[in-house]
Backbone as JSON Lines, residues from 0, in Angstrom:
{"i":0,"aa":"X","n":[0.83,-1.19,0.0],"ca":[0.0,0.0,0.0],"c":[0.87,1.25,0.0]}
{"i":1,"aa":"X","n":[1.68,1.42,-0.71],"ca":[2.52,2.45,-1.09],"c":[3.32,2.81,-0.26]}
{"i":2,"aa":"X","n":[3.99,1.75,0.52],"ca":[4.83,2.18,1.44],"c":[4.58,2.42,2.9]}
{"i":3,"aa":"X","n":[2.88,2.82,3.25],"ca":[2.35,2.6,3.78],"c":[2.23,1.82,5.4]}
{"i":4,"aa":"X","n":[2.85,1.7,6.32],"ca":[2.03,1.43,7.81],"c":[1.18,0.92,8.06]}
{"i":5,"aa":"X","n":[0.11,-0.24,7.26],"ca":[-1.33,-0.03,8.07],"c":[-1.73,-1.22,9.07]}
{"i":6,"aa":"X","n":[-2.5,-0.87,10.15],"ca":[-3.53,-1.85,10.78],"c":[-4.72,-2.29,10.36]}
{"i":7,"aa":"X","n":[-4.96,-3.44,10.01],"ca":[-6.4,-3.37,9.73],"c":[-6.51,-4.19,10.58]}
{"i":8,"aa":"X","n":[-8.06,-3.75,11.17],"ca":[-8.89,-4.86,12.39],"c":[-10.32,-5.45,11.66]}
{"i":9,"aa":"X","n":[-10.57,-6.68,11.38],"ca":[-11.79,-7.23,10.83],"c":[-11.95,-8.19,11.94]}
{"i":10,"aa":"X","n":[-13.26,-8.11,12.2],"ca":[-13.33,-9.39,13.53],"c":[-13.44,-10.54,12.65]}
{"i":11,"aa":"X","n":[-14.02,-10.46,11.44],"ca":[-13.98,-11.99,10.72],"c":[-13.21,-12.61,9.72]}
{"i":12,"aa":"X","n":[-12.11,-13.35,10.05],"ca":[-11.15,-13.69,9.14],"c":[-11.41,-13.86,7.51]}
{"i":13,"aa":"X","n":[-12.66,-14.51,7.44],"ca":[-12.8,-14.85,6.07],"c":[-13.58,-13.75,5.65]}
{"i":14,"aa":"X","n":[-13.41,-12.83,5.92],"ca":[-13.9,-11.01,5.16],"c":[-12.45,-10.91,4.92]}
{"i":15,"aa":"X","n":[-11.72,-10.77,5.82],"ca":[-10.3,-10.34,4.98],"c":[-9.8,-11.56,4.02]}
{"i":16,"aa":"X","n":[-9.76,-12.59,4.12],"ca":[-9.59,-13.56,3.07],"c":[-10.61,-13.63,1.82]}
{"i":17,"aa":"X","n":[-11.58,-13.21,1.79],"ca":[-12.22,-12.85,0.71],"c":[-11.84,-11.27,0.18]}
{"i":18,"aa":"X","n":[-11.38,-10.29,1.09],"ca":[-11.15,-9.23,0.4],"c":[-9.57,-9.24,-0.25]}
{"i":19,"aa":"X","n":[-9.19,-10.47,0.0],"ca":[-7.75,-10.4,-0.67],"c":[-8.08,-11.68,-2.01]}
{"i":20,"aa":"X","n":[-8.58,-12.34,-1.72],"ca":[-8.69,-13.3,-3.03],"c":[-9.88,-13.02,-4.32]}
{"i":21,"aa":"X","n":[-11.05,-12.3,-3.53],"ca":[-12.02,-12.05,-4.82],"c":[-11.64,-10.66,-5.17]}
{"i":22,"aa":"X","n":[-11.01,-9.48,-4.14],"ca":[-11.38,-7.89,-4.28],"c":[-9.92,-7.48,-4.19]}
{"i":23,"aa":"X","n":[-8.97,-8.28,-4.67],"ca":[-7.35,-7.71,-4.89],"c":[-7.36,-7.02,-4.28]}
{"i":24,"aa":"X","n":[-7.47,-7.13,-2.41],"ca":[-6.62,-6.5,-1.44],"c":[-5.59,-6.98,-1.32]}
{"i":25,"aa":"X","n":[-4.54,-5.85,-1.39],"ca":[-3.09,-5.81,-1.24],"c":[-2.64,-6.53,-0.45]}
{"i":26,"aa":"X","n":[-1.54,-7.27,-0.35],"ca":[-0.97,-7.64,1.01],"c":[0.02,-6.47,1.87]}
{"i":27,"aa":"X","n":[-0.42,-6.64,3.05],"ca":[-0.54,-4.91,4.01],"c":[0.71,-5.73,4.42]}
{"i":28,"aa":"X","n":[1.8,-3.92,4.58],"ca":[2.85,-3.87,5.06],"c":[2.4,-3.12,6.6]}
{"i":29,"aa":"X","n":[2.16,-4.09,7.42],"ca":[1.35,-3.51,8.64],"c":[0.8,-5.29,9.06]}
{"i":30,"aa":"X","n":[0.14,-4.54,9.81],"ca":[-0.76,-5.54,10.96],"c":[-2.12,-5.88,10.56]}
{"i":31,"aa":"X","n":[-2.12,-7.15,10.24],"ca":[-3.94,-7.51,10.28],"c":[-4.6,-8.27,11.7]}
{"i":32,"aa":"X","n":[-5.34,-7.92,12.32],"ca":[-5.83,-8.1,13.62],"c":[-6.98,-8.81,13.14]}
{"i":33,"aa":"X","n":[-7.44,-10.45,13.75],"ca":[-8.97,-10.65,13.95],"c":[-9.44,-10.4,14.77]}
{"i":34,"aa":"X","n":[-9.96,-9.06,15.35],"ca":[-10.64,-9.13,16.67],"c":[-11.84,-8.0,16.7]}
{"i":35,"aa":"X","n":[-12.78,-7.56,17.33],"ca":[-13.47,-6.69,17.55],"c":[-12.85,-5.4,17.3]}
{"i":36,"aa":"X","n":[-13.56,-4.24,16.84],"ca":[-12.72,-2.85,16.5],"c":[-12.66,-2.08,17.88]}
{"i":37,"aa":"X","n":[-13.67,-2.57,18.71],"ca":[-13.92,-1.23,19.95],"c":[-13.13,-1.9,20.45]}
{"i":38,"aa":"X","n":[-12.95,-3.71,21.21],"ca":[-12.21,-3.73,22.11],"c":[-10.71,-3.3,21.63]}
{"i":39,"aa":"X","n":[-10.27,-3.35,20.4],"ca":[-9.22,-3.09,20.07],"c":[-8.96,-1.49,19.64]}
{"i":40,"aa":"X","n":[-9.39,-0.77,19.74],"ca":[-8.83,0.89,19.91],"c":[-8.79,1.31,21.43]}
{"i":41,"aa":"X","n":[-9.75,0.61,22.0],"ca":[-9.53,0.67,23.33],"c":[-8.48,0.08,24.55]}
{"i":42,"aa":"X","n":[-8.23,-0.91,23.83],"ca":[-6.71,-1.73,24.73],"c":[-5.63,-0.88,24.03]}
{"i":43,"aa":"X","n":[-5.54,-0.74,23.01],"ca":[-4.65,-0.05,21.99],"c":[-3.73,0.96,22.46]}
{"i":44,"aa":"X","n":[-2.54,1.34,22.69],"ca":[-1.92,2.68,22.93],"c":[-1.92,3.57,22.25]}
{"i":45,"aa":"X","n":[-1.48,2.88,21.02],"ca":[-0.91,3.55,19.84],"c":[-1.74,4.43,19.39]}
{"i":46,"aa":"X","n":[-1.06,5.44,18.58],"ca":[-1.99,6.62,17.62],"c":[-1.56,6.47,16.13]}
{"i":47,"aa":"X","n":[-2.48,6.84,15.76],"ca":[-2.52,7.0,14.32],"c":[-2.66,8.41,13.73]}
{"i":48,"aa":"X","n":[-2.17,8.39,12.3],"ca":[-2.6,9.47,11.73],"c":[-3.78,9.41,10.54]}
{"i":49,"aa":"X","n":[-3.99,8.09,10.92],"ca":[-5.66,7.81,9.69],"c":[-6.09,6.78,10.39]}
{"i":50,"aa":"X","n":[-7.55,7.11,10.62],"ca":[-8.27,6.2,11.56],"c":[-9.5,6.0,10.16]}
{"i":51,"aa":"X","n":[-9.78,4.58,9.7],"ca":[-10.99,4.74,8.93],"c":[-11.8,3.39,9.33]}
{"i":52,"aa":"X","n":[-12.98,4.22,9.86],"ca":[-13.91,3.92,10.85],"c":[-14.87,2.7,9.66]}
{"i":53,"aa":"X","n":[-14.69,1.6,9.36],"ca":[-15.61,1.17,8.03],"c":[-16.32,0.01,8.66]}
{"i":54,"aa":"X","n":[-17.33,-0.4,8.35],"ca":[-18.22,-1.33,9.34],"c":[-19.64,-1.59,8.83]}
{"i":55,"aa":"X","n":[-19.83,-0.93,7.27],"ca":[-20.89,-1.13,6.49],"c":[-20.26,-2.75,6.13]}
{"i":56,"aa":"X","n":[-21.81,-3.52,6.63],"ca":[-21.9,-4.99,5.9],"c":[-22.92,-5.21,5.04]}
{"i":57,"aa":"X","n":[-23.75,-3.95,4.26],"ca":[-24.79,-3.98,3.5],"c":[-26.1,-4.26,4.34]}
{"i":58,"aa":"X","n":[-25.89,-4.52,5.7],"ca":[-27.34,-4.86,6.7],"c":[-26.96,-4.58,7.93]}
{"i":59,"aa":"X","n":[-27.13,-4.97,9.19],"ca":[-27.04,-4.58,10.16],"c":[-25.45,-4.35,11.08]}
{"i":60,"aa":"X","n":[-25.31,-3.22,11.45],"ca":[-23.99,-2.86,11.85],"c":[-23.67,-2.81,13.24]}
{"i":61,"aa":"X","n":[-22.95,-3.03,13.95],"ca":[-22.74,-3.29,15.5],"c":[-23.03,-2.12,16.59]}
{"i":62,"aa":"X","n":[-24.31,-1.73,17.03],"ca":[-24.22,-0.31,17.66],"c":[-23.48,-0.18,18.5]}
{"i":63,"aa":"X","n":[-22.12,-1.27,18.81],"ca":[-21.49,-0.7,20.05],"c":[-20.18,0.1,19.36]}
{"i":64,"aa":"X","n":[-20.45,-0.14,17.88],"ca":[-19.27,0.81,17.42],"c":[-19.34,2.34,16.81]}
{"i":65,"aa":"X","n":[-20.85,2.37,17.58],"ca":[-21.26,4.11,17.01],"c":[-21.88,4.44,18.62]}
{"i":66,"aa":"X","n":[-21.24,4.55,19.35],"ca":[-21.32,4.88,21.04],"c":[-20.57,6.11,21.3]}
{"i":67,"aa":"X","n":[-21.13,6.72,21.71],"ca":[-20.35,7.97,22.86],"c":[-18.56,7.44,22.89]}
{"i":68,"aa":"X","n":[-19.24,6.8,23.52],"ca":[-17.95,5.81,24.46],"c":[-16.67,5.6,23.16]}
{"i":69,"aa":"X","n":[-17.13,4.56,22.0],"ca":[-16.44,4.63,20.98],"c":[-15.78,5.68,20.02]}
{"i":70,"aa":"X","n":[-16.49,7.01,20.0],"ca":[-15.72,7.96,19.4],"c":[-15.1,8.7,20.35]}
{"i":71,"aa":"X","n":[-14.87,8.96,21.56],"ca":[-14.18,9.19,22.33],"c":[-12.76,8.37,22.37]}
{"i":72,"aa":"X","n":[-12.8,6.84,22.62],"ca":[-11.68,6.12,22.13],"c":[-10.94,6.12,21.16]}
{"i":73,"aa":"X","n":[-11.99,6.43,19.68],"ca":[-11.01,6.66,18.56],"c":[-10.34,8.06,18.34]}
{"i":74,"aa":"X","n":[-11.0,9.41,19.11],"ca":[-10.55,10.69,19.49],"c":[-9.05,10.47,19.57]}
{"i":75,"aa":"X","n":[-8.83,9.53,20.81],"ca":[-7.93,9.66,21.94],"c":[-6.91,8.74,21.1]}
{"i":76,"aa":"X","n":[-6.97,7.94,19.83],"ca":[-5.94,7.36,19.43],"c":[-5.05,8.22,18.15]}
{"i":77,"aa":"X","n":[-5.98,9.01,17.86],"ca":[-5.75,10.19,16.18],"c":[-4.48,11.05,16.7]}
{"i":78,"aa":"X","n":[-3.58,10.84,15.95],"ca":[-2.42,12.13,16.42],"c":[-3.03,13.45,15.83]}
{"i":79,"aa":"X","n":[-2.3,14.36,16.32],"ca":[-2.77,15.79,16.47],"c":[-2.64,16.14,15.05]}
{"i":80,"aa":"X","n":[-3.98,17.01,14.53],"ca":[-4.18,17.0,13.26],"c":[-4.5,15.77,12.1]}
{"i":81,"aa":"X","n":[-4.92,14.5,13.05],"ca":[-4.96,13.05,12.63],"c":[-6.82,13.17,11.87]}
{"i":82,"aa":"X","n":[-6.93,11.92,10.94],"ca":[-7.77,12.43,10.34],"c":[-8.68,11.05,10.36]}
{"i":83,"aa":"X","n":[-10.09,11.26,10.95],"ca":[-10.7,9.91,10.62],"c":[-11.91,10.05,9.84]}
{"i":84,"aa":"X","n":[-11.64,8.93,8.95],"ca":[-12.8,8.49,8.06],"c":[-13.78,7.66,8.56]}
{"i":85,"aa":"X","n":[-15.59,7.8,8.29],"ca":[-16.16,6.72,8.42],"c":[-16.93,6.47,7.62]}
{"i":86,"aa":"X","n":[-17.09,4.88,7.44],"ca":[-17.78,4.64,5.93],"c":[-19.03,3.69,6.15]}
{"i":87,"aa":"X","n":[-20.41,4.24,6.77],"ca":[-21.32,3.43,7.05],"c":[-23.0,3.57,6.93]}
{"i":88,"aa":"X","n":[-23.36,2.93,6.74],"ca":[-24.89,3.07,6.87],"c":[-25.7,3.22,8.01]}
{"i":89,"aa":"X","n":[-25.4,4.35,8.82],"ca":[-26.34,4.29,10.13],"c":[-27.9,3.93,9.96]}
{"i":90,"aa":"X","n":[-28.33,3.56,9.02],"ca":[-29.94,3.78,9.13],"c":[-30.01,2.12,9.5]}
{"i":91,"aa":"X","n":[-28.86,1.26,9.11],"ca":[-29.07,-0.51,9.45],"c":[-28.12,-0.22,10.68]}
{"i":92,"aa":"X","n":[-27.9,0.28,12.02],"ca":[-27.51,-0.02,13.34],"c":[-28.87,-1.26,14.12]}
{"i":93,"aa":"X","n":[-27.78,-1.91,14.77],"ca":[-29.01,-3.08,15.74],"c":[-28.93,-2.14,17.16]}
């Protein structure tokens, strides 16, 4: 990814194994995590300078990752002048 740093967190392995074998995702010079996104920005130290918040599954999306609580956590990981994206369908939250 151009040189690139990245983390990606998917809690479900075979989303990232399908986004690399049907949707020519790159192989990341960085970290791929299977685990939940909240518990993991929240154990997390680290900061970033691109946080992209993505969690559209075409139907229902996890409301614990559109919480008070959760954008406060991802606040607190963005370095100063850090920039986050989010890419979702709030109208399908459970």
């Amino acid at each position: 990814m151009h040189g690139i740093n990245v983390s990606a967190v998917e809690i479900d392995p075979v989303v990232h194994q399908f986004a690399e074998k049907y949707f020519g995702m790159p192989e990341l010079r960085g970290t791929v995590v299977h685990e939940d996104g909240r518990k993991f920005i929240e154990r997390n130290t680290q900061k970033w300078d691109y946080i992209i918040h993505d969690v559209f599954s075409g139907g229902l999306v996890p409301g614990h990752l559109f919480t008070l609580e959760m954008w406060e956590s991802v606040k607190s990981k963005l370095e100063d002048g850090g920039v986050l994206v989010v890419v979702s369908s709030l109208n399908s939250l459970r």
